[in-house]
Every structure is written in C-alpha cells, then in structure tokens.
TIMI-2910 file (N, C-alpha, C, CB; in pm, 1 decimal, decimal comma, always signed):
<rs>
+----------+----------+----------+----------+----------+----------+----------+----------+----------+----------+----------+----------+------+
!      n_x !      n_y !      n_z !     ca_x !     ca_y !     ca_z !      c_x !      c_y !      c_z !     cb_x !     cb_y !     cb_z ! resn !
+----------+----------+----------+----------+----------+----------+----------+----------+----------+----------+----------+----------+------+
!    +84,1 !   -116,7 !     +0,0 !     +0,0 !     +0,0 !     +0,0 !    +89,2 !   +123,7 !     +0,0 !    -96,0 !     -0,6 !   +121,3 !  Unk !
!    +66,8 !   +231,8 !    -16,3 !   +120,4 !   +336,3 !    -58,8 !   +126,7 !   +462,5 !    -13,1 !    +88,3 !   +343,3 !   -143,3 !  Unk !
!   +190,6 !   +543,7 !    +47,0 !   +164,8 !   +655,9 !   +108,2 !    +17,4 !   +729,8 !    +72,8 !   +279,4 !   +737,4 !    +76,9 !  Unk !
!    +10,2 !   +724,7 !    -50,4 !   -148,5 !   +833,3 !    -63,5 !   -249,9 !   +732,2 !    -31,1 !   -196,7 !   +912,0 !   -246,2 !  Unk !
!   -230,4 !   +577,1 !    -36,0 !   -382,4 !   +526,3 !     +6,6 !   -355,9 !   +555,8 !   +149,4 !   -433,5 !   +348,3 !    -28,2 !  Unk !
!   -308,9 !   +509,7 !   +199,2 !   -261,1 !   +556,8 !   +360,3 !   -359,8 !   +654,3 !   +400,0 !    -99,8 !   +634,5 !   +376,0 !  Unk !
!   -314,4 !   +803,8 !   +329,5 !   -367,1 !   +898,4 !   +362,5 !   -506,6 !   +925,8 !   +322,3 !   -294,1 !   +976,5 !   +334,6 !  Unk !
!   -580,8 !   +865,6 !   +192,0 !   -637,4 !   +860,9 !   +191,1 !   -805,3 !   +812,2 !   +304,4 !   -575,4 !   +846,2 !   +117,9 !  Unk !
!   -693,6 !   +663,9 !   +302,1 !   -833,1 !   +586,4 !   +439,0 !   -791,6 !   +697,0 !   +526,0 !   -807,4 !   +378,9 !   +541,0 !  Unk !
!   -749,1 !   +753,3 !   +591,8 !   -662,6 !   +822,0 !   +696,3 !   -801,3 !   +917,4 !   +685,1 !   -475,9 !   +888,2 !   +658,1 !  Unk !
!   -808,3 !   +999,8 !   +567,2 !   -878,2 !  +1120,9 !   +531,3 !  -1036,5 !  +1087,5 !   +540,5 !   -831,9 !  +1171,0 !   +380,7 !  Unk !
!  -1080,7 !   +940,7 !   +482,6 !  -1203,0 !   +910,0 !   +479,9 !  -1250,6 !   +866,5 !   +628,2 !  -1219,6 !   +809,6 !   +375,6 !  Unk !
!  -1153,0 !   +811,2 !   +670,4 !  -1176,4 !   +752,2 !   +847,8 !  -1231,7 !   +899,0 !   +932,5 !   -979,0 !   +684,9 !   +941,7 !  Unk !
!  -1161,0 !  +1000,7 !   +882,1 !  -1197,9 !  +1143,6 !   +927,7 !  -1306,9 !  +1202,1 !   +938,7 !  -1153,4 !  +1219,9 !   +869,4 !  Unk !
!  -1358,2 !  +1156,9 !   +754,1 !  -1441,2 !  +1208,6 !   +772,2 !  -1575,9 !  +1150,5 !   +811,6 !  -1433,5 !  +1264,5 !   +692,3 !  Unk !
!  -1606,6 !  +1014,5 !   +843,6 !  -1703,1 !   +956,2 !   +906,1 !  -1692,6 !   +981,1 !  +1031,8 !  -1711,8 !   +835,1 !   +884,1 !  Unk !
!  -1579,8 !   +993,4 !  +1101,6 !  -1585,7 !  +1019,9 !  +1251,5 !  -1642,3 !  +1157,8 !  +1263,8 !  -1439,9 !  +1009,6 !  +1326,0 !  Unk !
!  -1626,1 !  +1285,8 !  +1165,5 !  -1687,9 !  +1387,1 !  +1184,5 !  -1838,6 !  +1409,8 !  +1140,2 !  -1612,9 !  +1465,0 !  +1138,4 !  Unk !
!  -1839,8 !  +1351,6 !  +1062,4 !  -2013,6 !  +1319,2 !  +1024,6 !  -2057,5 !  +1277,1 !  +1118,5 !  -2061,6 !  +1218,9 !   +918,0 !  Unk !
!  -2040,7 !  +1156,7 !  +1181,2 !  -2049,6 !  +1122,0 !  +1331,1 !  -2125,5 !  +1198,7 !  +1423,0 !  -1928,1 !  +1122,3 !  +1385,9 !  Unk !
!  -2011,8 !  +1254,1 !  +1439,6 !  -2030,4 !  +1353,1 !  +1573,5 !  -2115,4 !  +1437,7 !  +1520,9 !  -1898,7 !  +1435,5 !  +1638,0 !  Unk !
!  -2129,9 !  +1488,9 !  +1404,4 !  -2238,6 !  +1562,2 !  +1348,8 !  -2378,4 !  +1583,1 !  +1381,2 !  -2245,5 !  +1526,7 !  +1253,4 !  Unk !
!  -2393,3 !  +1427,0 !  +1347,7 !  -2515,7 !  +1362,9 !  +1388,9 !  -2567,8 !  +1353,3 !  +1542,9 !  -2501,7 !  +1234,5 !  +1341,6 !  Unk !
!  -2490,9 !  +1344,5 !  +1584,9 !  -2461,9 !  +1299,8 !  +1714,5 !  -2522,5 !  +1432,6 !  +1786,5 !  -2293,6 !  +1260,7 !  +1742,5 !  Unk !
!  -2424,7 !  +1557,8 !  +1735,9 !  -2461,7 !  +1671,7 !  +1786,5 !  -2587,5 !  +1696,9 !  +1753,0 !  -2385,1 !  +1767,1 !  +1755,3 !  Unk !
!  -2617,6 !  +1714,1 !  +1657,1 !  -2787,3 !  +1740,2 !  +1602,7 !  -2848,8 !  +1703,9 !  +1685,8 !  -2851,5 !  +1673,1 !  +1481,4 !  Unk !
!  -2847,7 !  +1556,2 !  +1691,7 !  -2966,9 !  +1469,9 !  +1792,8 !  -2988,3 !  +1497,4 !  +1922,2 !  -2941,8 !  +1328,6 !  +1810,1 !  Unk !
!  -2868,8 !  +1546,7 !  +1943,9 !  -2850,0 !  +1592,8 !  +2098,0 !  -2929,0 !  +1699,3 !  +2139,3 !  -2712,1 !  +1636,8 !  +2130,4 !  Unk !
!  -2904,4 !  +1790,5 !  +2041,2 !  -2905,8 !  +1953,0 !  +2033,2 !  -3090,4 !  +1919,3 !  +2047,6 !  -2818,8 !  +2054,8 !  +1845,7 !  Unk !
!  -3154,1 !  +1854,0 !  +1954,4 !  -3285,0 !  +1847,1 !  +1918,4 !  -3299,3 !  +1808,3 !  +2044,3 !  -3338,3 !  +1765,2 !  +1800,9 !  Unk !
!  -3294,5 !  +1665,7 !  +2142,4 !  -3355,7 !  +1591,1 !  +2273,8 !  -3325,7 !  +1771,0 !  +2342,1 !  -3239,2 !  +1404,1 !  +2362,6 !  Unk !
!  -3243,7 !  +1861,4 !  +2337,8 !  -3217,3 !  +1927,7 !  +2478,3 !  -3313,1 !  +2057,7 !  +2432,6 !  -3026,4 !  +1966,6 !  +2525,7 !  Unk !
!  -3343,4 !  +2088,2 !  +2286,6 !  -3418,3 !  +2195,4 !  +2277,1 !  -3551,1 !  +2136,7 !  +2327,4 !  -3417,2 !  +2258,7 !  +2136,0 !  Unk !
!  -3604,3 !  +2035,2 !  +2260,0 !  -3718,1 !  +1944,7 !  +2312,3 !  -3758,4 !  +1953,7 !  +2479,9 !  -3669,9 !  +1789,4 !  +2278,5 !  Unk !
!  -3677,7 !  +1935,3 !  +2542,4 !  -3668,2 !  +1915,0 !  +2662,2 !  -3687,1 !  +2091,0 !  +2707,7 !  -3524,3 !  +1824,0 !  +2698,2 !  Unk !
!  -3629,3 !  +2171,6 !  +2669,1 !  -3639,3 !  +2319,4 !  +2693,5 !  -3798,4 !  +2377,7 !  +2621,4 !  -3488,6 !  +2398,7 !  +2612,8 !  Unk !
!  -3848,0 !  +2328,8 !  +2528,6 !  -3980,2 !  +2383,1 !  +2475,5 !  -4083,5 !  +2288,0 !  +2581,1 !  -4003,4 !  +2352,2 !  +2282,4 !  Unk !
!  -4070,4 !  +2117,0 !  +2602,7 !  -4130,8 !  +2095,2 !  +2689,5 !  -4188,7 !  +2180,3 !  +2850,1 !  -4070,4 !  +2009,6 !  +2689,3 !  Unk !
!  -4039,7 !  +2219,7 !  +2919,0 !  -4059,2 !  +2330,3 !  +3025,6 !  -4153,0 !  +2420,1 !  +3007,0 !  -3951,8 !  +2404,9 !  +3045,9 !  Unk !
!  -4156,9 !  +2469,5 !  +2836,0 !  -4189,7 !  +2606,0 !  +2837,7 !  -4377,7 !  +2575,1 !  +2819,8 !  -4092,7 !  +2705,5 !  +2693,1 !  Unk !
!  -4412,1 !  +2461,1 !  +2789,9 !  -4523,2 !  +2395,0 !  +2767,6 !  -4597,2 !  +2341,7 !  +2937,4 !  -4473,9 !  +2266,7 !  +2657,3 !  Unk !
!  -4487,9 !  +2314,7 !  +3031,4 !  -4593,7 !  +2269,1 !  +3167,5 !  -4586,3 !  +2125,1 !  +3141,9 !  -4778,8 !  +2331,0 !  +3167,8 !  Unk !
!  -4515,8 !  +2021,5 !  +3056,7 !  -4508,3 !  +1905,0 !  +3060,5 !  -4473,4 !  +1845,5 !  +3140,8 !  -4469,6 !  +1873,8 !  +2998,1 !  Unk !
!  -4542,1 !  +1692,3 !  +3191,3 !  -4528,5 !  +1608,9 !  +3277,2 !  -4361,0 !  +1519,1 !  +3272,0 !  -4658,8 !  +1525,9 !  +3254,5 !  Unk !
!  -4263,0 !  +1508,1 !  +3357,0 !  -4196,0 !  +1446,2 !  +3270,4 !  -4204,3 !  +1333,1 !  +3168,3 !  -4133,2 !  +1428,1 !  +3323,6 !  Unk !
!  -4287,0 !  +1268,1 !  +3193,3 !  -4338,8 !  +1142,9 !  +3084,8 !  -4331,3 !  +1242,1 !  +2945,4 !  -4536,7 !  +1065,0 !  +3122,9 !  Unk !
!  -4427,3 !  +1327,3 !  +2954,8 !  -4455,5 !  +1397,0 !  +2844,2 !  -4336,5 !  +1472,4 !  +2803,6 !  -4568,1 !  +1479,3 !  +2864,1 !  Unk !
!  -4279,5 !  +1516,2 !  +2856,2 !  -4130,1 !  +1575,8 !  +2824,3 !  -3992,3 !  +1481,9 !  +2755,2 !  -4078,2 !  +1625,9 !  +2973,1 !  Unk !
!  -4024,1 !  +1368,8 !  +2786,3 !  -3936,6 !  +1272,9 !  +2749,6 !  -3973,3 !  +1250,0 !  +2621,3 !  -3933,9 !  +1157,5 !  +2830,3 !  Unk !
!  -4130,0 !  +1193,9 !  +2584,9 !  -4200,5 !  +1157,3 !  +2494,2 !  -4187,9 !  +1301,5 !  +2313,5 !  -4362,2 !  +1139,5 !  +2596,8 !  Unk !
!  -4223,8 !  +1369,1 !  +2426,2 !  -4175,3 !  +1545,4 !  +2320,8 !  -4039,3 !  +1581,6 !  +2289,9 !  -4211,9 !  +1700,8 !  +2407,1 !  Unk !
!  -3936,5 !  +1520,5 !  +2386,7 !  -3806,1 !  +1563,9 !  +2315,0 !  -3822,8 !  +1409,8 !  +2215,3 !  -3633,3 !  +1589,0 !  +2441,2 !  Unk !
!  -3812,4 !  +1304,3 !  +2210,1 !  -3807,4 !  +1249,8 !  +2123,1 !  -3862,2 !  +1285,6 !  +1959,8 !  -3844,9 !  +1167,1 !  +2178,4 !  Unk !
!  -3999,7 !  +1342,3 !  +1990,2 !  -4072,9 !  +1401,4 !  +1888,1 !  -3969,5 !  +1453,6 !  +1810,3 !  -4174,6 !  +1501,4 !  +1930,2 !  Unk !
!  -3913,7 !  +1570,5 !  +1894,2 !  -3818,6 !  +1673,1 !  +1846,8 !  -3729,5 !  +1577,8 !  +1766,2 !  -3738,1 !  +1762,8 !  +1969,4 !  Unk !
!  -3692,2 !  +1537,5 !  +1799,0 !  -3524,5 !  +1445,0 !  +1730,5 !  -3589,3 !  +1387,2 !  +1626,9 !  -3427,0 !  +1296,6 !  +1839,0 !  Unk !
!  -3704,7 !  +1299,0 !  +1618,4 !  -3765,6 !  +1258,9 !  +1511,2 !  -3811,2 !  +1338,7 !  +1357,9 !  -3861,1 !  +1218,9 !  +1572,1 !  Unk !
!  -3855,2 !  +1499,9 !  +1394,3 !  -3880,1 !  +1563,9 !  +1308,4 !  -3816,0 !  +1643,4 !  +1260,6 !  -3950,8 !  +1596,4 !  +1320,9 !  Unk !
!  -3668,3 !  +1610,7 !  +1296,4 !  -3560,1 !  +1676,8 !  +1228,4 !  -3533,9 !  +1554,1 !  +1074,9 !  -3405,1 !  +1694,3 !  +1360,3 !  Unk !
!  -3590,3 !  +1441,4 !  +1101,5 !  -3626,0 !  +1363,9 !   +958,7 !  -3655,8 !  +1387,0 !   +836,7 !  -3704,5 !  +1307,9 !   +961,8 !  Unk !
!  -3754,7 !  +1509,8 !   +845,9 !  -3853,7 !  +1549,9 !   +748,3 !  -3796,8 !  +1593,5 !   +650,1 !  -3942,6 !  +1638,0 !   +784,3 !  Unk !
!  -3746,9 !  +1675,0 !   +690,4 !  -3620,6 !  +1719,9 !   +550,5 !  -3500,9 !  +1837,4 !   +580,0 !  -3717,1 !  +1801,1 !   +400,0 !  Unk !
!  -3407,4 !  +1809,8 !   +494,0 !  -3282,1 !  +1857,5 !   +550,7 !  -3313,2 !  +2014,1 !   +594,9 !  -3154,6 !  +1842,6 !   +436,0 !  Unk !
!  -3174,2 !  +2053,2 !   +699,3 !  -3191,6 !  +2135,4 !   +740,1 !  -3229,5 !  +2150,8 !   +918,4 !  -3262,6 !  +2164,7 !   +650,4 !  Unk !
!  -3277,2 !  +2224,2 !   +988,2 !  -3343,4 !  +2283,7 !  +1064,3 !  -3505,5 !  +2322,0 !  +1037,0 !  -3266,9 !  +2379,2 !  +1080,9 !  Unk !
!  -3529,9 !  +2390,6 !   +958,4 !  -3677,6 !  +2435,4 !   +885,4 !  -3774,8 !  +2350,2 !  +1012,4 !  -3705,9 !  +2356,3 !   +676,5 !  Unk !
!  -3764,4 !  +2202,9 !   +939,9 !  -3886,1 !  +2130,0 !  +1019,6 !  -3872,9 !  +2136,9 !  +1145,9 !  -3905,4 !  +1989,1 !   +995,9 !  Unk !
!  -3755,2 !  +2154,6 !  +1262,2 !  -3740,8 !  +2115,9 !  +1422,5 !  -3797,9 !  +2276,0 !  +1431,1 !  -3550,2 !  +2061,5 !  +1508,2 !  Unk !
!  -3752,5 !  +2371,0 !  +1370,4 !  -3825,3 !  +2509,7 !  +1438,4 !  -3963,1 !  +2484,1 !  +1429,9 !  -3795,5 !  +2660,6 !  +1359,4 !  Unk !
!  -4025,0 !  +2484,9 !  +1267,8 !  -4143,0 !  +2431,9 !  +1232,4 !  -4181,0 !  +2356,5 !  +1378,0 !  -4129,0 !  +2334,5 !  +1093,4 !  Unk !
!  -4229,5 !  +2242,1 !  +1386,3 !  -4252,5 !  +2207,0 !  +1483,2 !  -4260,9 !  +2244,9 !  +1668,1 !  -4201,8 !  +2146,5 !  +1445,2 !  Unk !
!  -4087,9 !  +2313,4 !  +1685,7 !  -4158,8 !  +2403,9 !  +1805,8 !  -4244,6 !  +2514,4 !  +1831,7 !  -4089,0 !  +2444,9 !  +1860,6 !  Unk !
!  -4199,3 !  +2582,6 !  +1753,9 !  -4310,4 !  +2721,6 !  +1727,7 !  -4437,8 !  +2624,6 !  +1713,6 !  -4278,5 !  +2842,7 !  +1554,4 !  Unk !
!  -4497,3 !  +2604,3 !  +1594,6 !  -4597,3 !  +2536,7 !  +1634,1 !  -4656,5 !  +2471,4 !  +1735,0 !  -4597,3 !  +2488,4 !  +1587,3 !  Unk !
!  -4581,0 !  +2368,8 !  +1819,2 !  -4618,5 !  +2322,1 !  +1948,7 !  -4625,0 !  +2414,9 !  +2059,6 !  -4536,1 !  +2226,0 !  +1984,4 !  Unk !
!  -4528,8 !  +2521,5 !  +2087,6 !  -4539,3 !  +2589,4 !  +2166,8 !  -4644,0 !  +2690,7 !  +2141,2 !  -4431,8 !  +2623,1 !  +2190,6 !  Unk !
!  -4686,6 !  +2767,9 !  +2029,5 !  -4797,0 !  +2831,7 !  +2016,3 !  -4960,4 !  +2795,2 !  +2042,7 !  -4778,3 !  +2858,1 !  +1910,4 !  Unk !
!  -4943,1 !  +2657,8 !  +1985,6 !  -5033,8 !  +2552,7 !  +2020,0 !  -5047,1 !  +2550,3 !  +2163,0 !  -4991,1 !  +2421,2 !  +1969,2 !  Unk !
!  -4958,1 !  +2557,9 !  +2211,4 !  -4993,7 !  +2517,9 !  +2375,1 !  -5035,8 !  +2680,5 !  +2458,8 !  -4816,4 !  +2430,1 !  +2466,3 !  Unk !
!  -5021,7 !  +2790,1 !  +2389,9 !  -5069,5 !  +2885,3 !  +2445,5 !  -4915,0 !  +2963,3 !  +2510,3 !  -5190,9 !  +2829,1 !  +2549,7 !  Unk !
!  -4847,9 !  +2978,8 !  +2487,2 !  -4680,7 !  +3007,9 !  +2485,9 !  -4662,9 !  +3120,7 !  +2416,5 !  -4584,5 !  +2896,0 !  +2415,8 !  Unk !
!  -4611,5 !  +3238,8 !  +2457,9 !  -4627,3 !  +3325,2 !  +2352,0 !  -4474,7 !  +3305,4 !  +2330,7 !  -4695,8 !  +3481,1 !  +2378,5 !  Unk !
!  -4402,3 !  +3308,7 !  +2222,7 !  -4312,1 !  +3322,9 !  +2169,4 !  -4279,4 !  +3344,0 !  +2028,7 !  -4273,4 !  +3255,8 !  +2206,8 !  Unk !
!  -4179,6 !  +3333,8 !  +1993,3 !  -4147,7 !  +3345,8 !  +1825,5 !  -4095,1 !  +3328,5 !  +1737,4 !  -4134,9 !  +3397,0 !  +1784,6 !  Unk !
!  -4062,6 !  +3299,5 !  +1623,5 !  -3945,6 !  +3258,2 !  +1592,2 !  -3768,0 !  +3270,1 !  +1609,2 !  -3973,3 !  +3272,3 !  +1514,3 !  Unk !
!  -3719,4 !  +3374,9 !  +1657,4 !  -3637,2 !  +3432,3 !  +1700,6 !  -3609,5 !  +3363,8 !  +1811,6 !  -3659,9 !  +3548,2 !  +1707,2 !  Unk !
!  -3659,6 !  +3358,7 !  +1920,6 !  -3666,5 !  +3304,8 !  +2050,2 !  -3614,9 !  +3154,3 !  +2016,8 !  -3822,4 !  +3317,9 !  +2119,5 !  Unk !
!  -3704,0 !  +3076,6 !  +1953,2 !  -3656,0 !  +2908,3 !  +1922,3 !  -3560,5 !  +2907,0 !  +1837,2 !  -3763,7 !  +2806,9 !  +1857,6 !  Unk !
!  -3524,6 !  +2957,9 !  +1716,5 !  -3413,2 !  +2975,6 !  +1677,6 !  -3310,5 !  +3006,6 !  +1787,8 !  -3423,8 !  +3063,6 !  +1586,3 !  Unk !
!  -3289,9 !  +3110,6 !  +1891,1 !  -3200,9 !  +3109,1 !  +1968,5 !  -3153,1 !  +3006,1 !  +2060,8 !  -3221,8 !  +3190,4 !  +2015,6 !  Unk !
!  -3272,5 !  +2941,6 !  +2082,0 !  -3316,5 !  +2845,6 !  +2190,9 !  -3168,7 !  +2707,5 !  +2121,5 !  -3547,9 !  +2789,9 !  +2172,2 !  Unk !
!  -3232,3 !  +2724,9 !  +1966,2 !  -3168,9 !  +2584,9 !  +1903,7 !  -3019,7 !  +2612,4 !  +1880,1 !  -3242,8 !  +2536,1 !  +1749,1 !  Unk !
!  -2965,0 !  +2733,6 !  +1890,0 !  -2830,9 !  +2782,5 !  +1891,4 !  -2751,3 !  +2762,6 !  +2030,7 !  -2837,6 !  +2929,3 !  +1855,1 !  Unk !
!  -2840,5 !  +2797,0 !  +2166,4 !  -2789,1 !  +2797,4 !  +2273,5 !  -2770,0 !  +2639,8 !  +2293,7 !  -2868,7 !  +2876,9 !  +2370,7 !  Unk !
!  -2883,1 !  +2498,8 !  +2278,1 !  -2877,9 !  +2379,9 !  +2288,7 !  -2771,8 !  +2340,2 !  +2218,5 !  -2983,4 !  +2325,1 !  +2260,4 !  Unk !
!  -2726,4 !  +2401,1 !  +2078,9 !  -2655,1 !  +2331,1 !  +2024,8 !  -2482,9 !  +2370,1 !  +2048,1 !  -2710,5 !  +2334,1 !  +1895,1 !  Unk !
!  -2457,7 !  +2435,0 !  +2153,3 !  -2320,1 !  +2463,6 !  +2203,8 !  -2326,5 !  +2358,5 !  +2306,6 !  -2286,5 !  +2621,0 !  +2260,1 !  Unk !
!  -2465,3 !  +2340,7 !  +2400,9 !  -2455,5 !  +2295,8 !  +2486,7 !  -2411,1 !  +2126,6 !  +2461,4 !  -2565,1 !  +2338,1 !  +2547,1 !  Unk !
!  -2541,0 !  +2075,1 !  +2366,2 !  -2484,0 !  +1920,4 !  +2305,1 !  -2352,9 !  +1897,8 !  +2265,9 !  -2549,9 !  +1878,3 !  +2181,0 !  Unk !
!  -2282,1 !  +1978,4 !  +2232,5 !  -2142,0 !  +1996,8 !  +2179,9 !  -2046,8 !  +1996,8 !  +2311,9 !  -2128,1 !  +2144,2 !  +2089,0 !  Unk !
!  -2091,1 !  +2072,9 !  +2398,4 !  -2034,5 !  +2070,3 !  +2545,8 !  -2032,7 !  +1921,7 !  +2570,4 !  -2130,6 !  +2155,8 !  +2665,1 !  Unk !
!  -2169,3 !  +1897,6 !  +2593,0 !  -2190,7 !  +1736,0 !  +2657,5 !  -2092,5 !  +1614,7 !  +2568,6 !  -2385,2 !  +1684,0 !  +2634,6 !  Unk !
!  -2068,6 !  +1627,7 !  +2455,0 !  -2039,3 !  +1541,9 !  +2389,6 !  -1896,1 !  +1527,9 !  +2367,2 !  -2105,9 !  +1551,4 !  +2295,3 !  Unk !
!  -1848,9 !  +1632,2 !  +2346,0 !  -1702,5 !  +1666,5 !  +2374,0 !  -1635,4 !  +1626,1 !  +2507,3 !  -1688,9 !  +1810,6 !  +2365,8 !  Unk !
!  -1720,8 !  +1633,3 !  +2642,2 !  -1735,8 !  +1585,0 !  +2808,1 !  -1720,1 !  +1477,5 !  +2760,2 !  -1870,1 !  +1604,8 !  +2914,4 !  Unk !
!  -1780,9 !  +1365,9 !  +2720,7 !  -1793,6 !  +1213,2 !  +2703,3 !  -1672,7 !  +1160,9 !  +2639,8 !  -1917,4 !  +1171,7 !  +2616,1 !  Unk !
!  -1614,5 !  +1235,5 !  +2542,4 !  -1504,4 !  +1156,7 !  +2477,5 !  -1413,1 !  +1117,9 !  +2523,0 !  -1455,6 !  +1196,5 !  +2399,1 !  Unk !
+----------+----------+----------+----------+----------+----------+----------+----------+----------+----------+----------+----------+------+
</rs>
C-alpha cells in the first residue's frame, strides 16, 4: 500500500468520525431543545421525554433545521406560549453549544 492510500483511508476515516459527531450533535441539540420547549409547555416528565423524542424525530422530514423550528413554534404556540421565531431559533443555537459541550465531556 502506498503513502497516498494511507492517507487517503486516513482522510475518509476522518471524515465519518466527523459526520459522526455531526449527527450525534444534532440529535442531541434536538432531545435538549425538546426538553427546553417541553418546560416552556408545563409538561409532565413522561410527556417531556415523549416530546423531546418528537423533536429528534422531526428533524427527519427534511434537511436542514426548517422542520425542528417548524414544529416548536408550532407546538409551543399551540400550547398557548407566547413566543417566536427568534426566541426558538435562539433556543436551538444555545442547545446546540450545549450538546457539543456534553459530547465533547464524554469523549
């Protein structure tokens, strides 16, 4: 084998471990915003557990963010919450340093 395949797997090994964590972070980021719009809703913890999952699930829908805001704003308006888009957008910025915190902790 040869110095550039070397580096190559070297380069591809990279980049699955960072996709990885990618993912990883997302999912995270989604259970902890979930868990923060739950609060803001009066949820039972059952129901809080059950709703951050939601969250992580409807980041599925299609790429991006779009659908996880989609969805809180909606749920939280739904529930009588005044807030706005701005607010959950921030919400999903502040979670997502934090999942990054947590996950970076674990390694």
């Amino acid at each position: 084998m040869t110095t550039f395949d070397d580096r190559e797997k070297a380069f591809e090994a990279k980049f699955a471990r960072d996709e990885d964590m990618a993912f990883r972070v997302t999912a995270r980021r989604n259970r902890l915003v979930g868990q923060w719009a739950a609060a803001q809703m009066k949820l039972t913890p059952e129901e809080t557990d059950a709703y951050a999952k939601a969250v992580v699930q409807a980041d599925f829908e299609e790429a991006g963010d779009e659908d996880v805001i989609r969805k809180l704003l909606g749920d939280l308006l739904a529930a009588g919450v005044e807030t706005d888009e701005a607010t959950v957008r921030r919400a999903l910025e502040e979670q997502s340093v934090e999942a990054r915190r947590q996950l970076m902790g674990e390694a």
